[in-house]
C-alpha positions in Angstrom: 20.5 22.3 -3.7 20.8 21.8 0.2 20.6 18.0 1.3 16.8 18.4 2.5 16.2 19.5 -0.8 18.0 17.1 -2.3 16.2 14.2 -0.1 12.7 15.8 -1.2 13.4 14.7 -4.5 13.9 10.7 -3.5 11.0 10.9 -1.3 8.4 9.9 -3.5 10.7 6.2 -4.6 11.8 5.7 -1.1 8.0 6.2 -0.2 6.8 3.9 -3.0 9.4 1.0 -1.9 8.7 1.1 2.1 4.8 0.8 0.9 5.3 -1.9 -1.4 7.3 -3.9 1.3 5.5 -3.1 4.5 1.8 -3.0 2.5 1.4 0.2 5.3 1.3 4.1 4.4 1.7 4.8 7.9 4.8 3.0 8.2 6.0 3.6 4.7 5.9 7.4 5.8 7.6 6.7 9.1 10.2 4.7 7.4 11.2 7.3 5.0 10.8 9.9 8.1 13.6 7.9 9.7 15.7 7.7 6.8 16.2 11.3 6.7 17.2 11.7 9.9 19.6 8.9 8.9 20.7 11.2 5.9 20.7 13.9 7.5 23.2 12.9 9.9 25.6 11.3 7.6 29.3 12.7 7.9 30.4 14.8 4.4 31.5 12.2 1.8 29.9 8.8 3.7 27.3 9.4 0.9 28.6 9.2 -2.7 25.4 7.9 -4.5 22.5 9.8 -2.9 20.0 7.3 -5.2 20.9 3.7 -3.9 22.4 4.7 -0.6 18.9 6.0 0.6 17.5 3.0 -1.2 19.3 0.5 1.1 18.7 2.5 3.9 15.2 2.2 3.3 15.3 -1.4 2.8 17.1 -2.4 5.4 14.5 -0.2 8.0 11.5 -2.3 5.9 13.4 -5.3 6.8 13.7 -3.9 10.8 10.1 -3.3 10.9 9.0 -6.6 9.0 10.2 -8.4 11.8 8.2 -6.9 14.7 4.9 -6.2 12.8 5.5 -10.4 11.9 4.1 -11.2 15.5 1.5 -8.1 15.7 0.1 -9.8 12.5 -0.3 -13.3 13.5 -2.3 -11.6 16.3 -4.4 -9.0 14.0 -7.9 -9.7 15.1 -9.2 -10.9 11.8 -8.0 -11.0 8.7 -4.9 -8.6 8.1 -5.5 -5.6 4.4 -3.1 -3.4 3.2 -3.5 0.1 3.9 -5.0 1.3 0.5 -3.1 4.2 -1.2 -4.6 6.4 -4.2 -2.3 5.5 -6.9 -3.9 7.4 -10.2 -1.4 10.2 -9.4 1.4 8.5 -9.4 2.2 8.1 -5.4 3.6 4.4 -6.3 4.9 5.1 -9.4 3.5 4.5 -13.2 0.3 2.6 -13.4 0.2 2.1 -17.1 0.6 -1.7 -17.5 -1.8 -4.7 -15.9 1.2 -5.4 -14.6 2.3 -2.5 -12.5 -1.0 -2.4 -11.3 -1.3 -5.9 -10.1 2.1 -5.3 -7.7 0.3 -2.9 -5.9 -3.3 -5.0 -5.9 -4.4 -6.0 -2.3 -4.3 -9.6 -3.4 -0.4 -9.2 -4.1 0.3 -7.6 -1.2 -1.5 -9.7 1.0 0.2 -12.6 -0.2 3.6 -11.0 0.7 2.8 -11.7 4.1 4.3 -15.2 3.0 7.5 -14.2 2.0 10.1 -13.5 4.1 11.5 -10.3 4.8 14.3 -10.8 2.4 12.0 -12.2 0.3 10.2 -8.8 0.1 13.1 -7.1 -0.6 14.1 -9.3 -3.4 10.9 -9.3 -5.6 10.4 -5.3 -4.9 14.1 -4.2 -5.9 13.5 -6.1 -8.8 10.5 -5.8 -10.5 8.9 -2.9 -9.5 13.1 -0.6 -9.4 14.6 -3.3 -12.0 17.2 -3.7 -9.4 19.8 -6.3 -11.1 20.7 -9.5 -8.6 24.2 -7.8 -7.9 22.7 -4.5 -6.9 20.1 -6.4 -5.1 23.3 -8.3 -3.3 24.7 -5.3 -2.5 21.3 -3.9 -0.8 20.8 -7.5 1.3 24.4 -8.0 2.0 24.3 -11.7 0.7 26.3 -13.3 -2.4 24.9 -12.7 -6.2 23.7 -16.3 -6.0 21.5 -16.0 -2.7 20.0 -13.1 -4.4 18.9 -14.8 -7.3 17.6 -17.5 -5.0 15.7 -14.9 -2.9 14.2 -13.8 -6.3 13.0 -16.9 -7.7 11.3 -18.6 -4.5 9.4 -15.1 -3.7 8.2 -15.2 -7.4 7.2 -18.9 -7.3 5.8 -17.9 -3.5 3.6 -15.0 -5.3 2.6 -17.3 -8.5 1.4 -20.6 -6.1 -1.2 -17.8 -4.3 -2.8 -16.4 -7.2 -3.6 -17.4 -10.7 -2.9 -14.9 -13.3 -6.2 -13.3 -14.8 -5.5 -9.5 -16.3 -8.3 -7.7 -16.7 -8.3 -3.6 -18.2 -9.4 -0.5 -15.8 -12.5 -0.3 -18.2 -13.5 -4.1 -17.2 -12.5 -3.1 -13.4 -15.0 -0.3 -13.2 -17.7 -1.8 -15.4 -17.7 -4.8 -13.0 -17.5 -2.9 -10.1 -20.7 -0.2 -11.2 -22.4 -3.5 -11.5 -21.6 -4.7 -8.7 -22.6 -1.7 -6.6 -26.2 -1.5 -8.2 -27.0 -4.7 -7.6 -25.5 -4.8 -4.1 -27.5 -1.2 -3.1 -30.8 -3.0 -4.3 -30.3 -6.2 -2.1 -30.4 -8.1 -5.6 -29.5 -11.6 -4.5 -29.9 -13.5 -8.0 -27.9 -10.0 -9.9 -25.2 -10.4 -6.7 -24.8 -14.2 -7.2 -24.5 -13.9 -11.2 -21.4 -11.5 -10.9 -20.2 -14.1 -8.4 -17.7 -17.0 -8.8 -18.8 -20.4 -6.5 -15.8 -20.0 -4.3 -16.4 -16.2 -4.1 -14.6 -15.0 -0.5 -14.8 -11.7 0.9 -12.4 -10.8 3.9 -13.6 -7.9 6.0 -10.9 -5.6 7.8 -11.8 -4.2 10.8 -8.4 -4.1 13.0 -10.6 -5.0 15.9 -11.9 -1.2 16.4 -15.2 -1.4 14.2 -17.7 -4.5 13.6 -16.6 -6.8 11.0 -16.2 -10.4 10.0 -13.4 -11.9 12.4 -13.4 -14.5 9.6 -13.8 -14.8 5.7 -17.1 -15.7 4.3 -16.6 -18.0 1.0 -18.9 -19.4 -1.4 -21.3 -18.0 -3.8 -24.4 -17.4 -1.3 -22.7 -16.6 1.6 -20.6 -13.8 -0.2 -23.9 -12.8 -1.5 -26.0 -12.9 2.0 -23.3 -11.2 3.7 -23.4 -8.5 1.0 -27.0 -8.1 1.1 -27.2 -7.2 5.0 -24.2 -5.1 4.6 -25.8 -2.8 2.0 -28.9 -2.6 4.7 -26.8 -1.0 7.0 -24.9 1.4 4.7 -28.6 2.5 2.9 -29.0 5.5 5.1 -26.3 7.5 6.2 -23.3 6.7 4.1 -22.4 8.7 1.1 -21.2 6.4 -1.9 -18.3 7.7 -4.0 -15.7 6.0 -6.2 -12.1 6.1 -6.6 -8.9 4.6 -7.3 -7.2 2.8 -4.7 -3.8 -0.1 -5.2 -4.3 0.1 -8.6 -8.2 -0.7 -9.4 -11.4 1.3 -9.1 -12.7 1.1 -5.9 -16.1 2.1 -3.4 -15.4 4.4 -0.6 -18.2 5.1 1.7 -18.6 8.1 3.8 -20.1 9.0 7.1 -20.1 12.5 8.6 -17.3 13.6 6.5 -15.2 10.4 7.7 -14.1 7.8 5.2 -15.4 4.2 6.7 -15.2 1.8 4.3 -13.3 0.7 1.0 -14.6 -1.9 -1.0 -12.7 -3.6 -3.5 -13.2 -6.4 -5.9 -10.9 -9.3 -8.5 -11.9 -10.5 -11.0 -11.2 -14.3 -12.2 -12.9 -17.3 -13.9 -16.4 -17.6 -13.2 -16.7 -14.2 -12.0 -16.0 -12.3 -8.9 -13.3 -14.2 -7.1 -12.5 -11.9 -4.5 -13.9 -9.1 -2.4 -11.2 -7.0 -0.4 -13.3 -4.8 2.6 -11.2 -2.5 4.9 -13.2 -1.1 8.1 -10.0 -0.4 10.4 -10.1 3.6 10.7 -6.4 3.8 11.2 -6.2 1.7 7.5 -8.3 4.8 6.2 -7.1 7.5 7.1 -4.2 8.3 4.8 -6.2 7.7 1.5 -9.3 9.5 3.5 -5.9 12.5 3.2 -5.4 12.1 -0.3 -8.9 12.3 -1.3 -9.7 15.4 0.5 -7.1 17.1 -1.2 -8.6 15.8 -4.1 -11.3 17.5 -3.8 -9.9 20.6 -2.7 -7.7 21.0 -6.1 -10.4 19.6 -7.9 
């Protein structure tokens, strides 16, 4: 096996671990991109554990990047999504559990935007690559201890933002089949049932396509806002569903261009949370993976 070869056969992790820290595709790609030049360059015998030498490569570009896109962020017009990635073939690794799922969820990656880079590291290296604190020490360059530390305040960090409420794939798409029926017939009472009171729906358009600059919260302004936005999509815009970050999700279509992803979570009293990426640059890599999609299908 040549080195490319060789490299080919990481790609898929080192792929899965720039996505979970940089909550980008585009960026997770280029990351990985970079690291192979980085590989490929390395003089015979620098490189005597392919696995975790790539891996802190990797990790330490994430950490790079995390710094500059911290200031493009803070001036994202709007609120700032995840780029959503198909993950029902595997792309970010087994999807089996609640919980596996729910490291990937827009809510979880959205809140990493609070942690520091480091942080990031930390909490990805170890739960979703069961990275021990040592090898995690030896990824960040810091003492056992600071690794730990790292650990435990991005975990408390990720726990303060979200209260836990698992729900199955079945209760995902059951909800979200509801939701979509009542949204297409402009049902206000039907939207406002499946509705918690401090429902909030955050709308990403990156500043190239209309969209909310701010969230809309509460129980009838989620519901208002949904209303008029079905008006808009009723003619012209093909509905489909798939699975995006872990849950079932609504993609609309127009002229064979993805637009939209719409998804939802779930917590007491109903829908807590509605996740609504615009930004055409956000799309485009699922709009990728679901083409091909259909063209195996």
């Amino acid at each position: 096996m040549d080195t490319a070869e060789e490299f080919e056969t990481h790609r898929p992790r080192l792929f899965s671990l720039a996505y979970r820290m940089l909550g980008s595709a585009a960026e997770a790609e280029d990351t990985v991109q970079d690291a192979y030049l980085r590989w490929h360059g390395a003089e015979p015998g620098q490189v005597a554990a392919p696995g975790p030498w790539l891996a802190k490569v990797v990790t330490n570009l994430c950490l790079n990047r995390l710094t500059s896109a911290r200031a493009q962020r803070e001036e994202y017009p709007g609120p700032w999504l995840p780029e959503p990635v198909r993950t029902e073939a595997g792309v970010l690794g087994p999807m089996e559990t609640a919980e596996q799922r729910d490291a990937v969820s827009f809510a979880v990656l959205t809140m990493m935007e609070r942690l520091s880079a480091p942080e990031r590291a930390a909490v990805v290296l170890r739960d979703a690559f069961d990275y021990s604190h040592r090898d995690i020490a030896g990824v960040l360059d810091c003492s056992e201890a600071n690794a730990r530390q790292l650990y435990r305040r991005a975990k408390q960090h990720l726990a303060d933002g979200r209260p836990r409420f698992t729900t199955s794939r079945e209760q995902d798409g059951e909800l979200l089949a509801r939701f979509l029926a009542a949204a297409a017939e402009g049902a206000m009472a039907q939207l406002e049932q499946l509705l918690a009171d401090q429902a909030v729906v955050w709308s990403d358009g990156g500043g190239k396509v209309s969209a909310a600059r701010r969230p809309v919260v509460g129980r009838n302004n989620v519901a208002r806002f949904l209303v008029g936005l079905s008006s808009r999509w009723a003619s012209g815009v093909q509905i489909g569903f798939a699975e995006a970050n872990g849950v079932p999700v609504v993609v609309g279509w127009e002229d064979g261009e993805l637009t939209a992803l719409v998804a939802l979570e779930l917590g007491e009293g109903g829908i807590t949370g509605i996740r609504l990426v615009r930004n055409p640059d956000k799309l485009a890599f699922l709009a990728t993976q679901l083409r091909e999609l259909s063209q195996n299908a």
